[in-house]
N, C-alpha and C positions, 0 to 999 in steps of 0.2 A: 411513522416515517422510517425508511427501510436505512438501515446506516451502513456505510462499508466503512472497516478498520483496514488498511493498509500501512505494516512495519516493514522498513527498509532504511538502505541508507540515506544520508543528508543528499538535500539535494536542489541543485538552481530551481529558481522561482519558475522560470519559463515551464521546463521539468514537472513542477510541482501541477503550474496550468492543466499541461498536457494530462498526467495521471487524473485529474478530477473528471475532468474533460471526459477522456474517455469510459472512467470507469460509471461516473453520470450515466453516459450514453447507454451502455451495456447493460447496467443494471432496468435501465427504463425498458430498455427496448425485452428483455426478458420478462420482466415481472407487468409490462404496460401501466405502470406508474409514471406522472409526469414528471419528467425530470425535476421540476421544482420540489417535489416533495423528498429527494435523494440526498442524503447526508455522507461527504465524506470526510473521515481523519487522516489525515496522513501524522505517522508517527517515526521520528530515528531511532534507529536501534544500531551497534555499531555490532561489527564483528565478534565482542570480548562478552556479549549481553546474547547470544545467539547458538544453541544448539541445535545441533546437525548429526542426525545417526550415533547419538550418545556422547559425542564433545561438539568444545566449541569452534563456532566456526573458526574465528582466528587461527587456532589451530590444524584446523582442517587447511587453510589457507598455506600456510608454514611447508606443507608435505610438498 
């Protein structure tokens, strides 16, 4: 079963819907697997857990 990881921030349920939703869709329609066999994660990851061109994001945010 083909898996997608997707890290970001927290995020409303509706949101959460939406990301499965489409990434389901996308992944099926690329690879012509049924959707039913597509596994998504959705993972939080905050700012302070996240590098970006050698710091962290948080930091990057800050500037």
């Amino acid at each position: 079963m083909p898996t997608i990881f997707f890290y970001g921030p927290v995020l409303e349920v509706e949101k959460k819907r939406e990301l499965i939703r489409s990434f389901t869709e996308a992944a099926s329609q690329a690879t012509g697997i049924d959707k039913s066999g597509i596994v998504v994660y959705l993972r939080k990851s905050s700012p302070d857990e996240v590098g970006v061109g050698g710091e962290l994001l948080a930091d990057r945010r800050k500037k």
